[in-house]
C-alpha positions in Angstrom: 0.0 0.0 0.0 1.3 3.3 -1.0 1.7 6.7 1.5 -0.9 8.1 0.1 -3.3 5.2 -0.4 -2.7 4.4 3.3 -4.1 8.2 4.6 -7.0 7.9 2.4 -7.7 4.8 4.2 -6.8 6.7 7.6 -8.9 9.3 6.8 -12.0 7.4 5.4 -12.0 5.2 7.9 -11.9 7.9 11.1 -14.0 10.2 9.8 -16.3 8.4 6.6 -16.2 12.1 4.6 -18.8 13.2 2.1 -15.2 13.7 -0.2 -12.0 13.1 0.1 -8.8 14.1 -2.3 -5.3 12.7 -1.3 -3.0 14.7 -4.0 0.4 13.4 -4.0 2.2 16.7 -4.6 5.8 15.5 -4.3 7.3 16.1 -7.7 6.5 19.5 -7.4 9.2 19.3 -4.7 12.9 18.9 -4.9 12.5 15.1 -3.7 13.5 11.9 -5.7 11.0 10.6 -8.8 8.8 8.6 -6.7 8.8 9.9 -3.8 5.6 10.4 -1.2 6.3 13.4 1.2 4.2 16.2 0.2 0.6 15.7 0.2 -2.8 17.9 -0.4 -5.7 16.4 1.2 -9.0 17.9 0.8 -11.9 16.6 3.2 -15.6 17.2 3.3 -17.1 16.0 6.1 -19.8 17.6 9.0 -17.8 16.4 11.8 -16.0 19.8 11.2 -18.9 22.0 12.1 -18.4 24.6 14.3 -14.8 23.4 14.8 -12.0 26.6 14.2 -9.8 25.7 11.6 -6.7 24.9 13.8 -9.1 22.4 15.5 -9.8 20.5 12.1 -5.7 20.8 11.5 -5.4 18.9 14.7 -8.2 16.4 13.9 -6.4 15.1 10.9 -2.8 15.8 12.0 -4.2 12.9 15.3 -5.3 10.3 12.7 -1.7 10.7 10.8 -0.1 11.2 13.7 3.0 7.9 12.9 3.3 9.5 8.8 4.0 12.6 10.5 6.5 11.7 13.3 8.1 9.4 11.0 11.4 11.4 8.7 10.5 10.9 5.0 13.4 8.8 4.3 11.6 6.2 6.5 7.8 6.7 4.6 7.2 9.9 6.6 5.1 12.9 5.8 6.9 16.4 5.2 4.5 18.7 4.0 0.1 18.6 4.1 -1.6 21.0 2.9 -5.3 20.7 4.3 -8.3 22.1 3.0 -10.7 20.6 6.0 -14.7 21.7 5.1 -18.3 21.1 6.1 -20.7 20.0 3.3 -21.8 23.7 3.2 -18.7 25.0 3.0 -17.6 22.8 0.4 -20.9 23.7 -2.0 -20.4 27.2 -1.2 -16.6 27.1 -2.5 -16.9 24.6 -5.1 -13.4 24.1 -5.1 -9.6 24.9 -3.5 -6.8 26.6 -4.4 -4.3 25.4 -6.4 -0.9 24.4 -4.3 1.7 27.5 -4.9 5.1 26.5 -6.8 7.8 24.8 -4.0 10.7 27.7 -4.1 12.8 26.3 -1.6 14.7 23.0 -1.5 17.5 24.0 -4.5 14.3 23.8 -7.0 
């Protein structure tokens, strides 16, 4: 099972979403072809409902907790961006950003 195929799994499976978009975003990075260390997750779901935003951060950063303690020369996260919305949030956006170009890293 892949990184990112195992926090889809992670996240379906703590918090059954209405969506959910893992985006492996590594080779936009300055990381090896291949690699899984920089990921955009996007997740729907009504559990975050009256929750602040740093609240819904912590929500998901619990569930990947070991990805994100592990370095990402051992299968480890480095980078999540999170786009965490209720249903009605989600229909009233429609979408989310597009992730900005990696400018550090030698690239």
């Amino acid at each position: 099972m892949t990184i990112q195929d195992n926090i889809a799994k992670k996240l379906n499976d703590a918090f059954s979403p209405e969506h959910l978009e893992v985006i492996n975003e590594s080779y936009m990075h300055n990381v090896p072809p291949g690699s899984e260390s920089h990921f955009k997750i996007t997740i729907v779901c009504d559990e975050f409902k009256g929750k602040m935003l740093i609240a819904r951060h912590r929500m998901i950063n619990k569930v990947l907790e070991e990805e994100l303690q592990k370095d990402r020369t051992e299968g480890g996260i480095h980078a999540l961006a999170l786009h965490t919305l209720t249903i009605e949030e989600w229909f009233k956006k429609g979408h989310v950003p597009e992730s900005p170009e990696c400018l550090g890293g030698g690239k």
